[in-house]
N, C-alpha and C positions, 0 to 999 in steps of 0.2 A: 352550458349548465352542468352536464356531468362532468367536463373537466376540470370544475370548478370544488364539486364532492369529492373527487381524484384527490384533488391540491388537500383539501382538508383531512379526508383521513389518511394521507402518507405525513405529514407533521407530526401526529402524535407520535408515530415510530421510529423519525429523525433523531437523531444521536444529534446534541451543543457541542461535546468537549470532542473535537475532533482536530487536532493539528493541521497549519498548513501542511501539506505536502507537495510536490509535485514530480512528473515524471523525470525518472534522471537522479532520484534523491534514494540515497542509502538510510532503510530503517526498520525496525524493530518491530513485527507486531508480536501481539501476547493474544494467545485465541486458549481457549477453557478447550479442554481435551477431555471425553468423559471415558475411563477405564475401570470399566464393569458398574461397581458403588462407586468409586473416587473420582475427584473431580481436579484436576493438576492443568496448570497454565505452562503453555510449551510457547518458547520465543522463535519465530520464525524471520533471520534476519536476511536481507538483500534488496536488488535494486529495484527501485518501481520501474517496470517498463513499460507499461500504460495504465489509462483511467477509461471509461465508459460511462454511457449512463447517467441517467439523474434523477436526483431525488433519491425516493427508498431505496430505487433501484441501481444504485450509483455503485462499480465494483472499481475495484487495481489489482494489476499482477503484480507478481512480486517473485523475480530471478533469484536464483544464486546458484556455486557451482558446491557441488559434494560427493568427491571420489571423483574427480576429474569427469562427473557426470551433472550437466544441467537439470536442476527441479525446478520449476515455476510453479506456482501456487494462485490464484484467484481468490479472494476477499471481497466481498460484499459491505461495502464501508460502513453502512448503518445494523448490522451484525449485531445481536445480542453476544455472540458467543466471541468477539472482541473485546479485551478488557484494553487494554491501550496501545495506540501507536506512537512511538518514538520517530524523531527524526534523527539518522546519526549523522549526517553530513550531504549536505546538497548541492548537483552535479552543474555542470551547464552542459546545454543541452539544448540543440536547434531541431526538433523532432517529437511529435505528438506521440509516436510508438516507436519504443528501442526497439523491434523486432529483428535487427542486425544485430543485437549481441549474441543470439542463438548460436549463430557459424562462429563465435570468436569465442579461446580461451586463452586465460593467462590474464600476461599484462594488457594486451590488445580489447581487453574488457572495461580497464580503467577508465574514468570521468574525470575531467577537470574540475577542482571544487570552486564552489561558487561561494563568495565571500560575502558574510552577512555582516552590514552595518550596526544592527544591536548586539550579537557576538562581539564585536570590537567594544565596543562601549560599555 
């Protein structure tokens, strides 16, 4: 029974427009940045190296490299302060958590792109 009032009030706070993604896939998010009064959209672009969670609680990281230094970043997918995620190009990938990208930089970072049938079409 209460898992059941659970189920119903995390719906109203569930985000529709959410793109597929998946681990392995290079993409864009746009998160609302609030500085001081102003309010400006910063894009935060790299690799998803994992997903958790469900429902409300559903997050992905999100790698990439800046100054030859790694930043990973955590997103909570149903996020108000998410205006959209982009996909830029999707990896393949035999692995639920990159966690191995950590120790490698450079080229040793790259993914093979995985080729989408509606893209061609």
């Amino acid at each position: 029974m209460s898992q059941q009032i659970l189920e119903l009030v995390e719906k109203s706070s569930l985000r529709e427009e959410i793109p597929a993604f998946q681990v392995g896939d290079l993409v864009d998010v746009h998160t609302k940045i609030l500085e001081g009064d102003k309010e400006r959209i910063q894009v935060f672009t790299g690799t998803v190296i994992a997903r958790s969670g469900s429902g409300s609680r559903e997050m992905f990281t999100v790698r990439r490299i800046v100054a030859n230094e790694g930043v990973e970043r955590k997103f909570p997918l149903h996020s108000p302060r998410i205006v959209k995620i982009e996909v830029k190009r999707s990896g393949v990938v035999r692995r639920a958590k990159l966690y191995y990208l950590r120790g490698r930089t450079g080229k040793s970072t790259r993914l093979k792109e995985r080729r989408r049938e509606d893209a061609e079409a």
